[in-house]
MARDO-560912 format. One record per residue: x, y, z of N, C-alpha, C in turn. Coordinates in nm, 2 decimals. Layout:
[pt [X,Y,Z],[X,Y,Z],[X,Y,Z]]
...
//
This chain:
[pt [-3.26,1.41,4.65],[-3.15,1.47,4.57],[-3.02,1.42,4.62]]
[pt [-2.89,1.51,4.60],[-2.79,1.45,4.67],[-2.74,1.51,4.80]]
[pt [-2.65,1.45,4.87],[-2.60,1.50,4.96],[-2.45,1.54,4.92]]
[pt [-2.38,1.60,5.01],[-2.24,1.67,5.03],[-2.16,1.60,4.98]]
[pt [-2.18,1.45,5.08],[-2.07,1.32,5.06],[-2.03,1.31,4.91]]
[pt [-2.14,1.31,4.82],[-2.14,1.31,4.66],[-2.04,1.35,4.63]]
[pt [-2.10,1.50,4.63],[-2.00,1.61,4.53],[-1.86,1.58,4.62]]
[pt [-1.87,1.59,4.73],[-1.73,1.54,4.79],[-1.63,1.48,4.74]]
[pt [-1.67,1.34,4.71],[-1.64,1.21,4.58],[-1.64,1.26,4.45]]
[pt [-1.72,1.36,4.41],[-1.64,1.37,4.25],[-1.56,1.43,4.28]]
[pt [-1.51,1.56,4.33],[-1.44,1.66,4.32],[-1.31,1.60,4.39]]
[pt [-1.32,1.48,4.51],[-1.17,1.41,4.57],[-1.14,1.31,4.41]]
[pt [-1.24,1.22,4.40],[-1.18,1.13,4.31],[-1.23,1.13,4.14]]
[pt [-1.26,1.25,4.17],[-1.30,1.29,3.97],[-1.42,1.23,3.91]]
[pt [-1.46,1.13,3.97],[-1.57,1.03,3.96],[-1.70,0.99,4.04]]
[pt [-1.77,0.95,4.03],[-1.89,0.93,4.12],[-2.03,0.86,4.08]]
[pt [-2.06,0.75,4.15],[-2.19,0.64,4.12],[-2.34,0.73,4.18]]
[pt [-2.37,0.81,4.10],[-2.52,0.85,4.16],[-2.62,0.74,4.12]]
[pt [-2.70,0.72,4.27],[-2.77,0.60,4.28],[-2.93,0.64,4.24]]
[pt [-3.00,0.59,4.15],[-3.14,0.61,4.14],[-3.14,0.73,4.10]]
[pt [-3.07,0.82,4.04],[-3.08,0.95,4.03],[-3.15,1.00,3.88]]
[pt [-3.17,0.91,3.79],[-3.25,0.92,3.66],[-3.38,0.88,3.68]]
[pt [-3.51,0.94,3.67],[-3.64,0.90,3.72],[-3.66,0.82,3.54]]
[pt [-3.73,0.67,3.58],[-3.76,0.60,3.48],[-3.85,0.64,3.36]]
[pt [-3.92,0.80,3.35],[-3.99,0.86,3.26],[-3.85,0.89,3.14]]
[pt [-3.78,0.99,3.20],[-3.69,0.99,3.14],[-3.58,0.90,3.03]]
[pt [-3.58,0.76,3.14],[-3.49,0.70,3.07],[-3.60,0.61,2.96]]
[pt [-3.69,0.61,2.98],[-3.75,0.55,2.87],[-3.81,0.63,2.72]]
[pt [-3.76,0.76,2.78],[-3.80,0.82,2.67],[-3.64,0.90,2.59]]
[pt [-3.56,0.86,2.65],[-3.42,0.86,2.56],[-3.36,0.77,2.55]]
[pt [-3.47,0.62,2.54],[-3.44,0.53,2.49],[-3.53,0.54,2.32]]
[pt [-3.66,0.61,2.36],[-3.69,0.67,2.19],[-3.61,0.73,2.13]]
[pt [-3.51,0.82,2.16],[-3.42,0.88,2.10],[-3.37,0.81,2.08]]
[pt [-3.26,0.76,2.10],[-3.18,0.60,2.08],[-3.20,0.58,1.97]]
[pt [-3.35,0.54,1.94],[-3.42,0.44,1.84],[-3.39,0.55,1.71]]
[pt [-3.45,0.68,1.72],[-3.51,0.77,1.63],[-3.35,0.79,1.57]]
[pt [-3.25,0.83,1.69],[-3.12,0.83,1.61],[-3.05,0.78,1.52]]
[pt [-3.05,0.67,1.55],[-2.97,0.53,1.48],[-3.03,0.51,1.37]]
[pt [-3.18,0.56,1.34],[-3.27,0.54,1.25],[-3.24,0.67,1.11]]
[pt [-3.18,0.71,1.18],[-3.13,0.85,1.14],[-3.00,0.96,1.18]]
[pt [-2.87,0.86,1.13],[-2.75,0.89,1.24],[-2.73,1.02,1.14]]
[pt [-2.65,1.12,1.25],[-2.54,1.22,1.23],[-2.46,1.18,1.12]]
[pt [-2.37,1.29,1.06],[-2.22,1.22,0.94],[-2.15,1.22,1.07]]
[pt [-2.19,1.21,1.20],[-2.05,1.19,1.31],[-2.05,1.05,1.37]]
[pt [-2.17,0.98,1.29],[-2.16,0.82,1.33],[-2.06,0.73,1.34]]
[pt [-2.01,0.70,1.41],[-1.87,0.61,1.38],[-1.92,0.47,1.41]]
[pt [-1.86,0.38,1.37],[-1.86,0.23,1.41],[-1.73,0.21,1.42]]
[pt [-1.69,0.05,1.57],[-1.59,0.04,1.58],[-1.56,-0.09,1.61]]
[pt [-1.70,-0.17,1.61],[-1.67,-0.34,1.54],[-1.79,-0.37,1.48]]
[pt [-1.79,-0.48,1.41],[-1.88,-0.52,1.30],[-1.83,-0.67,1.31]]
[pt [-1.99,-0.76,1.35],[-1.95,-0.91,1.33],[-2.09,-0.94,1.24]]
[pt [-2.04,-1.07,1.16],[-2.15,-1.08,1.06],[-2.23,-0.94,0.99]]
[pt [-2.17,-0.85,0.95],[-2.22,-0.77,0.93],[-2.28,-0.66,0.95]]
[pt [-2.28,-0.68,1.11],[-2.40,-0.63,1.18],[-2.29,-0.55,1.25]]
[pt [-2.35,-0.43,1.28],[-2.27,-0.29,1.34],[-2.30,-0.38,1.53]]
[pt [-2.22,-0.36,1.63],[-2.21,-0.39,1.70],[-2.19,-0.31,1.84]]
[pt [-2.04,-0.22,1.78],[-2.01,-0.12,1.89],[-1.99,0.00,1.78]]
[pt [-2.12,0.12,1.83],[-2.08,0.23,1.72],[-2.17,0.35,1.84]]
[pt [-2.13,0.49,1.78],[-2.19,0.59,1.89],[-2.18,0.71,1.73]]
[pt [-2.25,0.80,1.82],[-2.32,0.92,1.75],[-2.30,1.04,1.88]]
[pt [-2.30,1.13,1.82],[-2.30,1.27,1.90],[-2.37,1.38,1.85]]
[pt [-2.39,1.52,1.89],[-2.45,1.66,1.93],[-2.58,1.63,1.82]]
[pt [-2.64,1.51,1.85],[-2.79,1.54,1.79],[-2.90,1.62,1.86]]
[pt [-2.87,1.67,1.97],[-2.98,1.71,2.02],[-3.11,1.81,2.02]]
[pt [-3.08,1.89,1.92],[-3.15,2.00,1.84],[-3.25,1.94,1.73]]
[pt [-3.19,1.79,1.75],[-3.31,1.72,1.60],[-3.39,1.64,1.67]]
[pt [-3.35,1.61,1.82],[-3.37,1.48,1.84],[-3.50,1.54,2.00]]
[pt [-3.57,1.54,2.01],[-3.68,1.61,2.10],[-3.68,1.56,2.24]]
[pt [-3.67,1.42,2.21],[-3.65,1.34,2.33],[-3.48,1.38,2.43]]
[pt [-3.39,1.38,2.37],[-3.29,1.43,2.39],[-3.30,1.60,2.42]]
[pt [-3.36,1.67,2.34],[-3.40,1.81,2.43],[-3.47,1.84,2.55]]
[pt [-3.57,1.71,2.52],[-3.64,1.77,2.66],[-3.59,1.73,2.80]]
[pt [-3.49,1.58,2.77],[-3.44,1.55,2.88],[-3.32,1.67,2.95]]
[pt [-3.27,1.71,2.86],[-3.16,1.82,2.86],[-3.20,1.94,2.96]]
[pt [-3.31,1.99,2.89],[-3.40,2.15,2.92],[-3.49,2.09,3.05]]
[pt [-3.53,2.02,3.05],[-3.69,2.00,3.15],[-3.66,1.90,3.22]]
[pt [-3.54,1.80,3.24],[-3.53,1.69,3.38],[-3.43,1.80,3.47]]
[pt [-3.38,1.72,3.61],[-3.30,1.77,3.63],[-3.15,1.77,3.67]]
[pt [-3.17,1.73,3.52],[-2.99,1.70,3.52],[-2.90,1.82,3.57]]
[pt [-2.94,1.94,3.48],[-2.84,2.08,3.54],[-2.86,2.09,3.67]]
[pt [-2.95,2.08,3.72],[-2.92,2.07,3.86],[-2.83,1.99,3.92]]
[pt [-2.87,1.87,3.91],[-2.75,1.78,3.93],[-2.55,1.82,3.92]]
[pt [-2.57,1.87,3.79],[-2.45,1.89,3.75],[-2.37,2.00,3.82]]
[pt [-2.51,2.12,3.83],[-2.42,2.24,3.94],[-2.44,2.15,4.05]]
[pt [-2.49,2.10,4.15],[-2.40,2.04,4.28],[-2.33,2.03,4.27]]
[pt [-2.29,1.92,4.17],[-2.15,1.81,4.18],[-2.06,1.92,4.11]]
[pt [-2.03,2.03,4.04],[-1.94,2.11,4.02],[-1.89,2.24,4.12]]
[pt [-1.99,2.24,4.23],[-2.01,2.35,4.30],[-2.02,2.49,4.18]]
[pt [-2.11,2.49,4.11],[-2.11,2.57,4.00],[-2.21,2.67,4.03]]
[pt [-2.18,2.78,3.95],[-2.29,2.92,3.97],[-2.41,2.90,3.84]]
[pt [-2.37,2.83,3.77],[-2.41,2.81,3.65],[-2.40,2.69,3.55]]
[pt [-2.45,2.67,3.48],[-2.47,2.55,3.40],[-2.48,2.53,3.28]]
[pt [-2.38,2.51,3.14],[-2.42,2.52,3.02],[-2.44,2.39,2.94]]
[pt [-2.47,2.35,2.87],[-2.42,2.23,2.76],[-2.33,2.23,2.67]]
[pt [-2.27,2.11,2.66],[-2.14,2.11,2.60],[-2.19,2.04,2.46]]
[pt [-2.21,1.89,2.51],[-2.29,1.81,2.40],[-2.36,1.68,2.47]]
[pt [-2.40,1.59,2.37],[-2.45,1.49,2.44],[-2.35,1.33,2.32]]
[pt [-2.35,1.23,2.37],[-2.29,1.17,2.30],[-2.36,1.02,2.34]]
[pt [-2.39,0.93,2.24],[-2.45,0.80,2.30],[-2.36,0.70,2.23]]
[pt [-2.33,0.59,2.30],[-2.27,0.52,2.30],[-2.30,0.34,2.29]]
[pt [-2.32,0.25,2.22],[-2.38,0.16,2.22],[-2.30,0.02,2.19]]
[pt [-2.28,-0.09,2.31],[-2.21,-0.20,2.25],[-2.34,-0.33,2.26]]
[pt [-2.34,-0.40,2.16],[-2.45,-0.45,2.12],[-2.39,-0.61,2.20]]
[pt [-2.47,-0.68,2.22],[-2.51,-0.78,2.30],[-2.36,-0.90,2.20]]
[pt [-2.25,-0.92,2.25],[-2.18,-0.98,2.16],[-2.05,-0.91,2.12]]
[pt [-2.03,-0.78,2.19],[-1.92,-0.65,2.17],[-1.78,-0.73,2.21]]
[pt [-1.72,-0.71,2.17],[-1.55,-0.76,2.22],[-1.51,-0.65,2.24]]
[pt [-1.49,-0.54,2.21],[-1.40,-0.43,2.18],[-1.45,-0.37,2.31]]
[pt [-1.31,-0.36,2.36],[-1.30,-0.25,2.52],[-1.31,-0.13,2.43]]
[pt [-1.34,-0.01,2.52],[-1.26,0.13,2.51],[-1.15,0.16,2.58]]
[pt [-1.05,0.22,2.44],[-0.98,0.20,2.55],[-0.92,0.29,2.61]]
[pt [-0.80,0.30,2.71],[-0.79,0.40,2.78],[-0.76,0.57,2.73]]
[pt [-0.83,0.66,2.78],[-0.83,0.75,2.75],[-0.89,0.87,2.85]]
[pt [-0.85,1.02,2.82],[-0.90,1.13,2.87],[-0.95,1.25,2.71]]
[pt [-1.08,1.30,2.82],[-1.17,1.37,2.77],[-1.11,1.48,2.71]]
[pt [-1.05,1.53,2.81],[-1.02,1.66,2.76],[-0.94,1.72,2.63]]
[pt [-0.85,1.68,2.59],[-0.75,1.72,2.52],[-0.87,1.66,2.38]]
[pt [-0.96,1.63,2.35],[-1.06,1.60,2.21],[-1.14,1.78,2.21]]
[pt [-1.12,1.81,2.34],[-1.28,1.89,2.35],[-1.21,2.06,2.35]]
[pt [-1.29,2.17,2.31],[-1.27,2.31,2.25],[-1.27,2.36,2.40]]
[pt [-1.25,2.34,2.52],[-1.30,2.39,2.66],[-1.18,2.43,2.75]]
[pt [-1.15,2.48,2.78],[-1.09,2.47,2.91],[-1.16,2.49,3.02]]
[pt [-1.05,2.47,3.20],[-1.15,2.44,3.28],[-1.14,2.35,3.36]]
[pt [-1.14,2.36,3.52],[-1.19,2.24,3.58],[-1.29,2.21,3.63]]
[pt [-1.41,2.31,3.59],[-1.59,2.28,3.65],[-1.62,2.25,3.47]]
[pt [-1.65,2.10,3.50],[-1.67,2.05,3.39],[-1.74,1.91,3.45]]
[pt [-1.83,1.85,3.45],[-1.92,1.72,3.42],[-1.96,1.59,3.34]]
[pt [-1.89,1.53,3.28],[-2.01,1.39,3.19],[-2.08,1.31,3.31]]
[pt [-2.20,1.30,3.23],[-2.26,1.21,3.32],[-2.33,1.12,3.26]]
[pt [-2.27,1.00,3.26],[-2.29,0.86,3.15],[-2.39,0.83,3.26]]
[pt [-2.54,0.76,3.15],[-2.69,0.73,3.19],[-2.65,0.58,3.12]]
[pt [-2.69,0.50,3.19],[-2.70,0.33,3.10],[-2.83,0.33,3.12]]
[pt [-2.89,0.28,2.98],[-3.02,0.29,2.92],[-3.09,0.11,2.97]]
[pt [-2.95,0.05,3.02],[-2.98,-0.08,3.03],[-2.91,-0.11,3.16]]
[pt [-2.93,-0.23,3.22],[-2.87,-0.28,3.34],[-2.75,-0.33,3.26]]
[pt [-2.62,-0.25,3.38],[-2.49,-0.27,3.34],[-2.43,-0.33,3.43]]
[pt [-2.33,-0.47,3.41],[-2.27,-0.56,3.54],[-2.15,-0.47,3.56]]
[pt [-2.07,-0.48,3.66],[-1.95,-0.44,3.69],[-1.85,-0.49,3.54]]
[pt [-1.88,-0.58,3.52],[-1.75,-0.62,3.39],[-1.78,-0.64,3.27]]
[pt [-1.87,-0.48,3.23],[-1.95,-0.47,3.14],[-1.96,-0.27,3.14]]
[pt [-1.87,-0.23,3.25],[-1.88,-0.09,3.28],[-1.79,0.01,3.23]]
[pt [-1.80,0.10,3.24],[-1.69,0.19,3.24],[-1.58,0.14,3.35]]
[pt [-1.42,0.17,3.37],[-1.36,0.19,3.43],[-1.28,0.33,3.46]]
[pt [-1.22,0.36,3.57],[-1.17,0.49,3.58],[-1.08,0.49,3.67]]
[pt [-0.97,0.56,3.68],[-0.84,0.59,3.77],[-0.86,0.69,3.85]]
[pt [-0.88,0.66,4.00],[-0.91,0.76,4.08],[-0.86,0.88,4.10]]
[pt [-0.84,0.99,4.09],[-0.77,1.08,4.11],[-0.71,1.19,4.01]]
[pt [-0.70,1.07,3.90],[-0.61,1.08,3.79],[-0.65,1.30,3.76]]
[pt [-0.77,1.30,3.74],[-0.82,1.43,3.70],[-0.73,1.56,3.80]]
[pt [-0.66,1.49,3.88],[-0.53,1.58,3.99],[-0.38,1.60,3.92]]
[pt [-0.38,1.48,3.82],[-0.24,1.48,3.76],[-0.20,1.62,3.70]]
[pt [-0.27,1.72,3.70],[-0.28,1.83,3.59],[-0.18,1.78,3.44]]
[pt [-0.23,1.71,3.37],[-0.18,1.64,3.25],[-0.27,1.63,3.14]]
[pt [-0.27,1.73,3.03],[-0.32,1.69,2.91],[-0.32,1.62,2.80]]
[pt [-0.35,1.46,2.80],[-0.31,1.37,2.71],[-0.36,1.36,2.57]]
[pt [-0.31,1.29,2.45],[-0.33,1.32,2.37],[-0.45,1.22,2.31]]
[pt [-0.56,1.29,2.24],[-0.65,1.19,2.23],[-0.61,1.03,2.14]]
[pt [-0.72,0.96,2.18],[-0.66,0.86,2.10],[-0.84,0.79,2.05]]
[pt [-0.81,0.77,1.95],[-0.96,0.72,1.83],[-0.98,0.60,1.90]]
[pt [-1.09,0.56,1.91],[-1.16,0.45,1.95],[-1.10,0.31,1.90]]
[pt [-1.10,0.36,1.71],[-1.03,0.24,1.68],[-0.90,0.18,1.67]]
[pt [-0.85,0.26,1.78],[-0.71,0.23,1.82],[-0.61,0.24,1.76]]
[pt [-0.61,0.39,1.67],[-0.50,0.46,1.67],[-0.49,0.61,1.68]]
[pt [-0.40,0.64,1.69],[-0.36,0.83,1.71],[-0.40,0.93,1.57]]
[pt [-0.46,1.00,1.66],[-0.51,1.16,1.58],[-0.40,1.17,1.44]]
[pt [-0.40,1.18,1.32],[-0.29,1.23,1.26],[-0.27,1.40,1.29]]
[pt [-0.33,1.46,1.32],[-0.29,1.63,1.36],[-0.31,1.58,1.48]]
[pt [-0.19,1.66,1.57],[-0.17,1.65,1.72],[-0.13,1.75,1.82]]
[pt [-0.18,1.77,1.89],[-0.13,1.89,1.98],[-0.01,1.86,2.03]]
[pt [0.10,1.90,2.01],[0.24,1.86,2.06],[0.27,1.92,2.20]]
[pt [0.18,1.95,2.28],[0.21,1.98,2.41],[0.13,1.89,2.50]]
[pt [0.04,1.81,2.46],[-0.03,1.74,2.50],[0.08,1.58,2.52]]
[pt [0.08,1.50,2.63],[0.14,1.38,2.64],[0.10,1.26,2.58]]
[pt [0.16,1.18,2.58],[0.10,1.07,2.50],[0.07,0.93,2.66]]
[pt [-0.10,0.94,2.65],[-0.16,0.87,2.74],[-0.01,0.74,2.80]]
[pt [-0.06,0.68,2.93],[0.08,0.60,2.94],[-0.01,0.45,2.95]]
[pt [0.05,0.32,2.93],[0.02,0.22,2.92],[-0.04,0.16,3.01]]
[pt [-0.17,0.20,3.03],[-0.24,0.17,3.15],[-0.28,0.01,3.16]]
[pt [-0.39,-0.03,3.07],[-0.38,-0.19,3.05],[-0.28,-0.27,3.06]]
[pt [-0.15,-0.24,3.05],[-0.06,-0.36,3.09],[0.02,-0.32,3.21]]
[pt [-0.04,-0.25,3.28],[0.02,-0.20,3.45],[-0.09,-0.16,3.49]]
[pt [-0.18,-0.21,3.53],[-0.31,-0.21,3.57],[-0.29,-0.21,3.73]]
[pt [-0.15,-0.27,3.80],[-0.13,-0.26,3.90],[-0.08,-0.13,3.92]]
[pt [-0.06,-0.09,3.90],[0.04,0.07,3.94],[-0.09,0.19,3.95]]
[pt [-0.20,0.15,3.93],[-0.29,0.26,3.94],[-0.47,0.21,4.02]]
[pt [-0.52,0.30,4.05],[-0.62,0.26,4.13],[-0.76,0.28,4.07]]
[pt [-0.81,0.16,4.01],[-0.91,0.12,3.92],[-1.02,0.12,3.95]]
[pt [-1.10,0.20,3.93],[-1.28,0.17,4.00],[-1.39,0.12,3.90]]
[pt [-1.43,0.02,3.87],[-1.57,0.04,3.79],[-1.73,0.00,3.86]]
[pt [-1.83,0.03,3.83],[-1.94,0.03,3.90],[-2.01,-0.06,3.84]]
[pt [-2.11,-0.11,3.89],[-2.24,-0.20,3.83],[-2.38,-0.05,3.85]]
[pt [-2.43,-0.09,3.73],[-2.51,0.06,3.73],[-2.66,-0.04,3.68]]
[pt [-2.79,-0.01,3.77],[-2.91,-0.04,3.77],[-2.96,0.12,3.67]]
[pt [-3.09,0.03,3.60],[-3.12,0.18,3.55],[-3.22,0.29,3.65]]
[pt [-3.18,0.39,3.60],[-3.19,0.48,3.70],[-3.03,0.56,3.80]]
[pt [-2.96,0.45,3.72],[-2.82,0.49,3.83],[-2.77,0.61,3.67]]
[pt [-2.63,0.67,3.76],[-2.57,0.74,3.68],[-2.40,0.75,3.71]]
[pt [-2.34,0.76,3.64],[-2.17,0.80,3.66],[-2.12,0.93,3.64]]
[pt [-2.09,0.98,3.71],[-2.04,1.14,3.67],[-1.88,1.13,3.67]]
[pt [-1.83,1.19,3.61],[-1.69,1.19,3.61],[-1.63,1.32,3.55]]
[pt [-1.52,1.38,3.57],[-1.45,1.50,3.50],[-1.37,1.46,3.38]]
[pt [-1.38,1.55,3.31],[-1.32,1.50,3.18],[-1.19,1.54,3.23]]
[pt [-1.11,1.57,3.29],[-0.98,1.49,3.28],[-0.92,1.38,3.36]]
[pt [-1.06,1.29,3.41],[-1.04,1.16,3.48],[-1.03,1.08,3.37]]
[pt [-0.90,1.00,3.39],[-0.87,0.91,3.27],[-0.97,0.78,3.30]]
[pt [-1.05,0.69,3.16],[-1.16,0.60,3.16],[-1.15,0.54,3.08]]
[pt [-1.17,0.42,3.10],[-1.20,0.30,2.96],[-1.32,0.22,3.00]]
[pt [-1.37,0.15,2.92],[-1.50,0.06,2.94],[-1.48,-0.06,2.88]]
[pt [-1.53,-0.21,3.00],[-1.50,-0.30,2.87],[-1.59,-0.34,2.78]]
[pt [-1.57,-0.41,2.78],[-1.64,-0.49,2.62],[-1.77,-0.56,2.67]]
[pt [-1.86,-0.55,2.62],[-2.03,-0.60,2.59],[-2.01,-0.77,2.69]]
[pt [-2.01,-0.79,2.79],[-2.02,-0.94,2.90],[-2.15,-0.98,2.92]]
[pt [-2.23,-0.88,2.91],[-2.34,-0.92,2.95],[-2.48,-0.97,2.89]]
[pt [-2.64,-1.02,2.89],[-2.67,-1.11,2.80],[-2.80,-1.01,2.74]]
[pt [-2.72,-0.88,2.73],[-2.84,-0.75,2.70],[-2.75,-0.65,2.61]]
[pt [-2.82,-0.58,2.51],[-2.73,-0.48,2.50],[-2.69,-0.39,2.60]]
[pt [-2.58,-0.27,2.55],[-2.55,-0.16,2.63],[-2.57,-0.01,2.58]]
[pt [-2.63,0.03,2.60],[-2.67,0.17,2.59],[-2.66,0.30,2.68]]
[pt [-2.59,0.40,2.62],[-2.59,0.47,2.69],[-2.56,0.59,2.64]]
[pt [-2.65,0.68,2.74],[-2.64,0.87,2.71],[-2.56,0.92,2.78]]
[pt [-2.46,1.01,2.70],[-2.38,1.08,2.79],[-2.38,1.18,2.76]]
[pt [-2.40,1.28,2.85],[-2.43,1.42,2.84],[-2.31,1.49,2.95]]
[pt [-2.24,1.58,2.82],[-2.12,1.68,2.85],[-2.16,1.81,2.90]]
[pt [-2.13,1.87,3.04],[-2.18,1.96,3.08],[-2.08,2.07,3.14]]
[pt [-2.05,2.21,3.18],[-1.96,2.27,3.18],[-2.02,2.37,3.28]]
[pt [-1.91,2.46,3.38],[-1.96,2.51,3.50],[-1.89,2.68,3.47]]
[pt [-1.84,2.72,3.55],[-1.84,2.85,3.62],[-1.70,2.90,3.49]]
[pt [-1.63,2.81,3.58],[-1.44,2.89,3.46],[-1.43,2.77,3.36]]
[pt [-1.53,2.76,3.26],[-1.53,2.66,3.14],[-1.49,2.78,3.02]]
[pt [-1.38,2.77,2.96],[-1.35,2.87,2.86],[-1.36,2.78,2.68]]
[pt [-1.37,2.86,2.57],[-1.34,2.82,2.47],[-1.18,2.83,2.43]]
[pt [-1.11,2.70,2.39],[-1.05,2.72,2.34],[-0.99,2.64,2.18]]
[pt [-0.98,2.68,2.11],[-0.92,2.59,1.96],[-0.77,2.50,1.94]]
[pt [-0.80,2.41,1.97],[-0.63,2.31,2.00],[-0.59,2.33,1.88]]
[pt [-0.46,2.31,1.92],[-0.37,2.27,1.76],[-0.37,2.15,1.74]]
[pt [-0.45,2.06,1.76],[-0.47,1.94,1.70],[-0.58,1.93,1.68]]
[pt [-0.66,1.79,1.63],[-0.79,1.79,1.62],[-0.86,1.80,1.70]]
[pt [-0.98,1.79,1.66],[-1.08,1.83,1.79],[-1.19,1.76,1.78]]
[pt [-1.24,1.68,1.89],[-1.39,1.61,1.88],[-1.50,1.64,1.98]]
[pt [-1.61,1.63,2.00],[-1.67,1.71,1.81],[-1.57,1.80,1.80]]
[pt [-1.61,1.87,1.65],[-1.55,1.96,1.58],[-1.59,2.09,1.59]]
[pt [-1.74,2.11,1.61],[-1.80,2.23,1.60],[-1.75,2.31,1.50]]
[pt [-1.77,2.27,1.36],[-1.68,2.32,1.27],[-1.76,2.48,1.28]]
[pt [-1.87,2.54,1.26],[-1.92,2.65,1.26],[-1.93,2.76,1.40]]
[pt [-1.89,2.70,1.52],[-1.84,2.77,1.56],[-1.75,2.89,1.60]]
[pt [-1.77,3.06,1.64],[-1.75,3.15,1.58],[-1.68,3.21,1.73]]
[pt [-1.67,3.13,1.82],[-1.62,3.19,1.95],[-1.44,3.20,1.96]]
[pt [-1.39,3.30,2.03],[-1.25,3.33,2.07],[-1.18,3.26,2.12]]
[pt [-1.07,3.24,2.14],[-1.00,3.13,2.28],[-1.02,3.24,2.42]]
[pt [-1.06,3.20,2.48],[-1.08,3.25,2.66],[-1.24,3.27,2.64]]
[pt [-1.30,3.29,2.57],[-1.46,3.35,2.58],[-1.51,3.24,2.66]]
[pt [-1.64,3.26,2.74],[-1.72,3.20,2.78],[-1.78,3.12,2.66]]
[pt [-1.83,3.01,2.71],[-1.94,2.93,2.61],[-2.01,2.99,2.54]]
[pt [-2.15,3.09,2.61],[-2.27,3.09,2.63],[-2.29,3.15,2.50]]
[pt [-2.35,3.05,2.42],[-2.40,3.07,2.27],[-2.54,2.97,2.21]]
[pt [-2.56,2.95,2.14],[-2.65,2.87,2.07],[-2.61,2.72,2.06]]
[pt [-2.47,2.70,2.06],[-2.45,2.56,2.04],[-2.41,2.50,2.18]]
[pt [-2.36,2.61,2.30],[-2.37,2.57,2.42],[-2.48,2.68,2.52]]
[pt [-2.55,2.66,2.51],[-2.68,2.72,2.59],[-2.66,2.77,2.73]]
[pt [-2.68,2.83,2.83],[-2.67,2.79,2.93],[-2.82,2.75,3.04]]
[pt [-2.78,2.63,3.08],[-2.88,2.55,3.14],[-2.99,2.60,3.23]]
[pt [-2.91,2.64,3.31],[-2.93,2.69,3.47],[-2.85,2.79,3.55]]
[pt [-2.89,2.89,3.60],[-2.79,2.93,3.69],[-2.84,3.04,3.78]]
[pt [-2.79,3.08,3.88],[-2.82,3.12,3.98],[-2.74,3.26,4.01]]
//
């Protein structure tokens, strides 16, 4: 399992390379999901480049109610476990799951951005924990700003395809130009074998580059939420949307569309 040092490292630097920590049953069997999805996307499918026709960099979200392989890894591995360590959490709920895919040929970075200000939650016992379904090189990874999740700063989301929300939370800041001052901030990305994992807080600011390597890239990311994770409804948009959701601002999660996992 893990040790201290771990949780230590997310909780100092928002971020964290768990090594071997996805058993290969698993990842091959939310690599069927993968398939079954795409085969059958959500209306939350987005695409965000297309060469020769062919979708390239596109992702899908909160299938996991349709999608079996995706439930059982959720309910029956031990991710919630995982996730209460590294939160020091009493408890464990689901938030969502979100997969992400740049196909062998991707140009398009992600680009810089933070989680939080998209998502209905407040909270700083909060988890993603990005799974690569494939061997990922360092310049082919996610990247992330160490610390950044200390700034106490809620930025304003920004769309993949590289422009701003038209409804906006006007208290929220407008992210700062991280790509063209790449020196002014302290940059980490990982090379991830399968079986590895990345955990990070959603308000550690992250980008990922663009598809370098001679494989696709795949990957599950599962949003998870701890002890003081509150509901709340921004005045801007919101992703997901959870349009039928029925909960208060301050209420606890714990409902049908956020379960709770595990807890003690």
């Amino acid at each position: 399992m893990l040790d201290k040092k771990v949780s230590d490292e997310f909780i100092e630097n928002g971020v964290v390379l768990l090594k071997n920590i996805i058993e290969k049953q698993w990842i091959e069997k939310l690599k069927i999901g993968v398939e079954k999805n795409f085969l059958n996307p959500s209306k939350y499918k987005c695409v965000y480049e297309v060469l020769n026709k062919e979708e390239i960099f596109y992702d899908d979200y909160c299938n996991w109610q349709r999608i079996d392989e995706y439930k059982n890894f959720i309910f029956d591995s031990n991710i919630a476990k995982i996730a209460m360590f590294l939160m020091n959490s009493k408890k464990v709920n689901l938030f969502h799951e979100h997969v992400l895919i740049k196909e062998k040929g991707s140009k398009k970075r992600t680009p810089w951005h933070q989680d939080q200000g998209y998502y209905c939650v407040n909270g700083k016992d909060n988890v993603s924990i990005w799974i690569p379904l494939d061997k990922v090189d360092k310049n082919s990874s996610m990247e992330f700003i160490k610390g950044s999740h200390k700034w106490n700063k809620t930025f304003l989301p920004t769309k993949f395809k590289g422009y701003d929300y038209d409804n906006v939370d006007e208290e929220f800041e407008k992210i700062p130009n991280i790509e063209n001052n790449r020196d002014k901030y302290d940059i980490i990305s990982y090379e991830c074998e399968l079986g590895d994992a990345i955990a990070f807080n959603y308000a550690t600011i992250h980008a990922a580059y663009e598809n370098n390597s001679e494989n696709r890239r795949r990957a599950f990311s599962l949003r998870l939420t701890g002890d003081d994770a509150r509901y709340i409804k921004r005045k801007g948009e919101m992703s997901p949307p959870f349009p039928d959701i029925k909960l208060k601002n301050n209420e606890i999660l714990d409902c049908d569309t956020f379960p709770v996992l595990i807890s003690s």
